[in-house]
C-alpha positions in Angstrom: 24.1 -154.4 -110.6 23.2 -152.4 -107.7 19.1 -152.7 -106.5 17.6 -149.6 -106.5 14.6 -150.3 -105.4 13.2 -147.1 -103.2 12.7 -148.2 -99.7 9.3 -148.2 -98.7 8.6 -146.2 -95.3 5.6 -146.4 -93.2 4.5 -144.7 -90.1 1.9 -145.7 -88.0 0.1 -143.9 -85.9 -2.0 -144.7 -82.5 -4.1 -143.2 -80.3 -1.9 -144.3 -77.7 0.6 -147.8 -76.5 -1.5 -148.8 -73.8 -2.5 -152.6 -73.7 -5.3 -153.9 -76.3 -5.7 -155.6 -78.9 -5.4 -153.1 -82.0 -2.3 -151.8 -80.4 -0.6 -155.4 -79.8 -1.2 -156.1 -83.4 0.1 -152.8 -84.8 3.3 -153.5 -82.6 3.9 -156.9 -84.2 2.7 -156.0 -87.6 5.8 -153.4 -87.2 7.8 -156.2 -86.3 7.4 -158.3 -89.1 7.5 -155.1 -91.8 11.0 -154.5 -90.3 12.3 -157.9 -90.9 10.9 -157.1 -94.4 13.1 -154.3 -95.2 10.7 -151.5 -94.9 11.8 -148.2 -93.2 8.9 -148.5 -89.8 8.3 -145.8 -87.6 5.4 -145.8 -84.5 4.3 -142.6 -84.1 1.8 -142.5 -80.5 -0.5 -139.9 -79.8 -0.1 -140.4 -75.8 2.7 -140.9 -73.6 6.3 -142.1 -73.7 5.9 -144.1 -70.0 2.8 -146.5 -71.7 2.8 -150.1 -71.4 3.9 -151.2 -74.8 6.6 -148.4 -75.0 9.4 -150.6 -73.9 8.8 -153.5 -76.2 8.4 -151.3 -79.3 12.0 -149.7 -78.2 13.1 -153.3 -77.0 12.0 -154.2 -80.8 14.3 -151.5 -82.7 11.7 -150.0 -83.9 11.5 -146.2 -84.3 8.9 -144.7 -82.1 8.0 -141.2 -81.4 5.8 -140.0 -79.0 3.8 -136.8 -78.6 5.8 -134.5 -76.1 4.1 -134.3 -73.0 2.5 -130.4 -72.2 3.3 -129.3 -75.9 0.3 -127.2 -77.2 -2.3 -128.0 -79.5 -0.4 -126.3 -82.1 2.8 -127.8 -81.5 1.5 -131.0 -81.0 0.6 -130.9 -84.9 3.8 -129.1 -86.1 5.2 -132.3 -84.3 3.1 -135.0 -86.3 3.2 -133.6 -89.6 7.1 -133.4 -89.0 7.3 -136.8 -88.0 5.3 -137.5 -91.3 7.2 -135.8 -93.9 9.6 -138.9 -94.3 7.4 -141.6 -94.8 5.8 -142.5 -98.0 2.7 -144.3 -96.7 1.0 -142.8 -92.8 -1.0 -145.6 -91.3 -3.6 -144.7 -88.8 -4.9 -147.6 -86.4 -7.9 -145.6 -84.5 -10.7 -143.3 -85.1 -9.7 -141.3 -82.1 -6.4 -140.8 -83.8 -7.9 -139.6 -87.0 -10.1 -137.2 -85.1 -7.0 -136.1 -83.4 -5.4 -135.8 -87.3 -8.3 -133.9 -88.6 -7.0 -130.4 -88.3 -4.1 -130.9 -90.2 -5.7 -132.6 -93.2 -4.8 -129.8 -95.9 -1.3 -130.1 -94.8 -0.8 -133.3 -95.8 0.6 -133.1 -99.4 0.9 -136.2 -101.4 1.0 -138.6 -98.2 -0.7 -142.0 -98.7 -3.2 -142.6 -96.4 -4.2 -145.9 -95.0 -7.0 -146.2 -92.1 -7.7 -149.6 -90.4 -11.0 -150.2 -88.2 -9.9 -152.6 -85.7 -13.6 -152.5 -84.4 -16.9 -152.5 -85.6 -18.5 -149.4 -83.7 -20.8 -147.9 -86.4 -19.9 -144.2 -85.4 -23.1 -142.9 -86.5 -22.9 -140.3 -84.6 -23.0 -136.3 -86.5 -19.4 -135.9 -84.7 -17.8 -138.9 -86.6 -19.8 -138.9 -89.3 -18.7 -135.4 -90.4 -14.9 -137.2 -89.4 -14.9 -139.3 -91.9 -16.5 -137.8 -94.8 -13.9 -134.7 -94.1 -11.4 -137.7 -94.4 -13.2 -139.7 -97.6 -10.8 -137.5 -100.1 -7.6 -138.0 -98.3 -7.9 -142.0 -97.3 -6.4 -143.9 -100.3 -7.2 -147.1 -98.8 -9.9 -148.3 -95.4 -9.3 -151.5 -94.5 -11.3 -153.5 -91.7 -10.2 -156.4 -89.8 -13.5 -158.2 -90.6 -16.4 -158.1 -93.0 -18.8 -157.1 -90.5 -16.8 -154.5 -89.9 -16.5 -153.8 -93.6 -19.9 -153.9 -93.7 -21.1 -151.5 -90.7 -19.0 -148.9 -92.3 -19.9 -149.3 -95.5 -23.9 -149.1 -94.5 -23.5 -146.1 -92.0 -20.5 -143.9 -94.2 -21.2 -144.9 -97.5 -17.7 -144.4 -98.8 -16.7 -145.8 -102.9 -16.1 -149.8 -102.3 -13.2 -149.8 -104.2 -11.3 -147.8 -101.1 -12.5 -150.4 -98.8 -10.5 -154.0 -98.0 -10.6 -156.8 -95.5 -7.2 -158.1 -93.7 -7.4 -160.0 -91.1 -5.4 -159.7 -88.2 -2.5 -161.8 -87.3 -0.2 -163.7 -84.9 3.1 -165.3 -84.7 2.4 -169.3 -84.7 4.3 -170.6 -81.6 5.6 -174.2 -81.8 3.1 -176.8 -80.9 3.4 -177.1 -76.7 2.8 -180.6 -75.9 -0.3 -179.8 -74.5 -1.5 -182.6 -71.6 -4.9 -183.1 -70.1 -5.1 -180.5 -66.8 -5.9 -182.4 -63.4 -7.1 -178.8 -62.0 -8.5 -176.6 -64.8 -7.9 -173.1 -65.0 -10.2 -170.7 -67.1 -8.6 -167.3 -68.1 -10.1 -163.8 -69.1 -7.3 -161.6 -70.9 -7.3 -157.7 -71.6 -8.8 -154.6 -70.4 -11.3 -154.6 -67.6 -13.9 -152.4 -69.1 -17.9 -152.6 -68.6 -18.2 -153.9 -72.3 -15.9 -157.0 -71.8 -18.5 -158.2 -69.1 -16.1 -159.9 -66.9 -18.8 -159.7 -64.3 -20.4 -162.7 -66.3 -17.7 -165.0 -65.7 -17.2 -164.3 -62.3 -21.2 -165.4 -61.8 -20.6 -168.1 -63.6 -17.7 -169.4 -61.8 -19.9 -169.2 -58.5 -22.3 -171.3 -60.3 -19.3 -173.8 -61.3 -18.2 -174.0 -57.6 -22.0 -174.7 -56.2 -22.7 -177.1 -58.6 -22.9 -180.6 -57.6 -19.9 -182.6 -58.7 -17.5 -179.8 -57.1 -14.9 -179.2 -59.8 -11.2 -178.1 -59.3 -10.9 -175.2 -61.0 -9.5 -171.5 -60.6 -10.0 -168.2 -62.7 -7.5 -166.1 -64.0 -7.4 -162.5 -65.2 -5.0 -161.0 -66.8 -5.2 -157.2 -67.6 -6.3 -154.3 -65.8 -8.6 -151.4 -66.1 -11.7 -149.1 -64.4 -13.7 -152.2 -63.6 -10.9 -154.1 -61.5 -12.2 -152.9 -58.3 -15.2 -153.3 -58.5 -14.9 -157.1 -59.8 -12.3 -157.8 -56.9 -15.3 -156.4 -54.6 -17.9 -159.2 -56.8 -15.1 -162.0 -56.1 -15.5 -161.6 -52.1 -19.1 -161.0 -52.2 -19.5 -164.1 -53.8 -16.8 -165.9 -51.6 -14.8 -167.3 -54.6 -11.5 -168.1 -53.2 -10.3 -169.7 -56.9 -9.3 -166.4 -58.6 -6.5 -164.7 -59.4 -6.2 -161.0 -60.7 -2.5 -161.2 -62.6 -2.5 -157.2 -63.5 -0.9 -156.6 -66.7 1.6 -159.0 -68.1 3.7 -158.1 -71.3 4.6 -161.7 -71.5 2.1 -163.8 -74.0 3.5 -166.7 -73.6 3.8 -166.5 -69.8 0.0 -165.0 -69.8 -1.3 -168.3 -71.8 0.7 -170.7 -70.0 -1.9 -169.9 -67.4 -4.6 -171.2 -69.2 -6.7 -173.9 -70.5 -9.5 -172.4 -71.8 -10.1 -168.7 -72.5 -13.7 -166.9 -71.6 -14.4 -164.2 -74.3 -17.9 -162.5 -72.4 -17.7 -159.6 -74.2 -20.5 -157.7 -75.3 -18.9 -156.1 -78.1 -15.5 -157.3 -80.4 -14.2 -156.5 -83.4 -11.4 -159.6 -84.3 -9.7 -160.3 -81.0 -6.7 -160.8 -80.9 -6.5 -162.6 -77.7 -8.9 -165.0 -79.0 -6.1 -165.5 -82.1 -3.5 -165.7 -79.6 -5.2 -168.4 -77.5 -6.3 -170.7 -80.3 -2.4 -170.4 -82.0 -1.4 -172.2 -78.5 -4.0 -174.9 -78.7 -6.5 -173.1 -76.1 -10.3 -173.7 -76.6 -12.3 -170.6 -76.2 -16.0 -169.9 -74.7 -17.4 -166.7 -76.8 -20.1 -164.8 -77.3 -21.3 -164.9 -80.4 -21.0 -160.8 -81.4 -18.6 -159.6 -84.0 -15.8 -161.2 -85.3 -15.9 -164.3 -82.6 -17.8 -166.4 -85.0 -15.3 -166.4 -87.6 -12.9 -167.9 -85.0 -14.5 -170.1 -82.8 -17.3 -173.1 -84.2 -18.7 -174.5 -81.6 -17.8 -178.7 -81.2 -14.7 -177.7 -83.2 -12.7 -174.7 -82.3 -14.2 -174.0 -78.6 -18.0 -173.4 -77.4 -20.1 -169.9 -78.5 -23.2 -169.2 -76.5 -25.2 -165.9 -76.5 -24.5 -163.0 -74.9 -25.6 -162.2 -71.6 -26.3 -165.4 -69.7 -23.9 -166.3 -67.1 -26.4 -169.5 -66.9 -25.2 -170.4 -70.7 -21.8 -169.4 -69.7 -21.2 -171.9 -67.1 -23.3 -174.3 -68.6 -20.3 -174.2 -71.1 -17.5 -174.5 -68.8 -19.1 -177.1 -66.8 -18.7 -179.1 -70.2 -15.4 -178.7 -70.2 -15.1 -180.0 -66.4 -17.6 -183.0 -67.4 -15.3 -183.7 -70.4 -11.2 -182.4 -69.9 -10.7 -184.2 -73.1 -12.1 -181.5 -75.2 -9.3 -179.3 -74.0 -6.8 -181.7 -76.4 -9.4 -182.2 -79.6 -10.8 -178.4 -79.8 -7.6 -176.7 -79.4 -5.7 -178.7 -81.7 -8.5 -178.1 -84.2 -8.1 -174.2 -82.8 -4.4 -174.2 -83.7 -5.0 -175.7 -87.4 -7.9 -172.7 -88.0 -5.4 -170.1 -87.1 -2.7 -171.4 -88.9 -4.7 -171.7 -92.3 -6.2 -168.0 -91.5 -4.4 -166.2 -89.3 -0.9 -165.8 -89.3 1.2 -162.8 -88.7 3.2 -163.8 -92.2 -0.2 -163.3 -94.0 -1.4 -160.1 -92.6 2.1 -158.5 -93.1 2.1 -159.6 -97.0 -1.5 -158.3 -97.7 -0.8 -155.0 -95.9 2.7 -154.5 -98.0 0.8 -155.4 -101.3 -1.8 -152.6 -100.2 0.8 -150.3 -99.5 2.5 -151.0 -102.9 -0.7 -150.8 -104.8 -0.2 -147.2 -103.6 
C-alpha cells in the first residue's frame, strides 16, 4: 500500500547567513532534516550575497532571502508568503523574532518553534515586552543549554512545559591520525568581536614567546569582523611575527587542519559550536569557563578551563601544552569520545524532528 504519511515542512528563519555559530548549525541541522525526508526551506532576513549563501544553495536546500530595498510592508507580505507552506516556522534569533513581531496576528495555525542559541538574559523592557507579545504564539522554546534554559526561565517567566534543552550538533569526521606537532600552532576561530576577547590571546602569546624555554609556536585566526584591525595593529605593537589572520574560510576541515589546540577567550558563549567542531577532530581546547564551555571542556580530560580575563592564566595554559605536546594526543582523543556520546549532528536532528512531531 501506498504511505501516506503528510510530509512534514519546516522553515527556518535567520536574522541573517553571515558566519557564526547559530547560523553554521541551522545550515547543517537543514542538511541532515533533508536527508530525512522533510520538505526544508531557509528563509534569511539579510542578504542573498552572505557568506553561507552559497553552501546552503550548494546543499539543495531551498533558501529565500529578503529582497533587497523592498519596504517594511513588503518585506512582511514576503515572509508570511514564504510561510504559508510549511507546517512548522523555526526561528533561530531574537533579532529575527523582533523583526517577526508585527505580523504575529497573521500567523494562523503556524507552529512556532524558537531556539536561544545564547544565553543573553534580554532583560531589557524592549525584549521583555518581545517575548511576552510572543508567549501565546511559541508552541515550543528550546535552548541549547540549561543555563540558557535557565536565564530565560528566571528573567521571562514563561510555563515550563513550552521550554526544552537540545544540544547542538556536528557531523563526527573519521578519526585523523592525529601525530605529535614538532611546531605547535594555537588557533582562535569565528567573529572578531570585543566579547570574544581575542585581545587576550594575542597577550598571551607575547608572554609564550618571552618566556624562557623559547617555544615554536604560531597563532592562527580564522574569521573576521570589527575588531580585526585593531588586533592586526596589537600583533605589531607587540612584535609577534608568529601569527596569521586566515579571514573567513568556509572550509571546516581545512580551518581545523590548522590547528592543534583551540583558544576559546571569550567573555560570553552560549554552546559553541566551534568548540564542538574542534573536539570532534581530536583538538584540545583552552576556555573560559562562562556559559556552556564547562559542559564541553573538563580540565585534565577534554582541554584546560581557566577564568576569564587573565591573559597570565591563559598562557600559563598554553605554556602546558608546549611543556607537555603529549597532551595534545590524550585530551583530544578523550575530546572526540565526549562529543561523540553528546553531540552529534544525528542526535540533535532526531530530538528536533520529535519536537516538531509532538506538534
Amino acid at each position: 500500500m501506498e504511505d501516506r504519511t503528510p510530509v512534514l515542512s519546516v522553515m527556518h528563519v535567520l536574522n541573517s547567513l553571515m558566519l557564526g555559530g547559530a547560523e553554521r548549525l541551522t545550515v547543517e541541522l537543514a542538511k541532515a532534516q533533508v536527508n530525512q525526508s522533510l520538505n526544508v526551506k531557509i528563509y534569511s532576513l539579510g542578504s542573498d550575497s552572505e557568506f553561507l549563501v552559497s553552501e546552503v544553495k550548494k546543499a539543495g536546500i531551498a533558501l529565500e532571502s529578503r529582497k533587497p530595498g523592498s519596504s517594511r510592508l513588503d518585506g512582511y507580505k514576503q515572509v508570511l508568503a514564504a510561510m504559508e507552506p510549511y507546517d512548522v516556522v523555526h526561528i533561530h534569533s531574537p533579532r529575527s523574532l523582533a523583526h517577526l513581531t508585527p505580523i504575529l496576528p497573521f500567523l494562523g495555525n503556524k507552529k512556532i518553534v524558537y531556539t536561544r542559541h545564547g544565553i543573553d538574559p534580554l532583560n531589557s523592557l524592549k525584549w521583555k515586552l518581545i517575548h511576552r507579545l510572543w508567549n501565546r504564539y511559541i508552541n515550543v522554546a528550546t535552548f541549547v543549554t540549561q543555563a540558557g534554559y535557565d536565564v530565560f526561565e528566571n528573567v521571562q517567566r514563561w510555563d515550563r512545559d513550552k521550554l526544552k534543552v537540545i544540544t547542538n550538533g556536528v557531523v563526527i569526521p573519521e578519526n585523523q591520525g592525529k601525530s605529535i606537532p614538532t611546531s605547535l600552532r594555537f588557533g582562535s576561530v569565528g567573529r572578531m568581536v570585543g566579547l570574544k576577547r581575542q585581545d587576550l590571546f594575542l597577550e598571551a602569546a607575547k608572554l609564550l614567546k618571552e618566556s624562557p624555554s623559547k617555544p615554536d609556536f604560531s597563532v592562527h585566526f580564522f574569521g573576521a569582523g570589527p575588531e580585526q584591525a585593531a588586533l592586526e595593529k596589537m600583533v605589531q605593537d607587540l612584535e609577534l611575527q608568529n601569527v596569521k589572520f586566515h579571514g573567513e574560510v568556509k572550509d571546516v576541515d581545512a580551518i581545523y587542519s590548522n590547528i592543534d589546540v583551540l583558544v576559546v577567550s571569550s567573555e560570553s558563549e552560549g554552546l559553541s559550536m566551534v568548540i564542538i567542531e574542534a573536539m570532534a577532530r581530536e583538538i584540545p581546547t583552552i576556555a573560559t569557563d562562562v556559559g556552556g564551555n564547562p559542559t564541553l571542556v573538563t580540565s585534565g580530560e577534554t582541554g584546560v578551563l581557566i577564568p576569564f580575563g587573565s591573559a597570565k592564566v591563559l598562557f600559563e595554559a598554553m605554556e602546558m601544552f608546549v611543556k607537555d605536546p603529549n597532551l595534545i594526543l590524550s585530551l583530544g582523543s578523550n575530546a572526540k569520545s565526549h562529543i561523540q556520546a553528546n553531540y552529534s549532528l544525528e542526535k540533535t536532528c532526531e530530538q528536533y524532528i520529535s519536537c516538531y512531531q509532538s506538534l
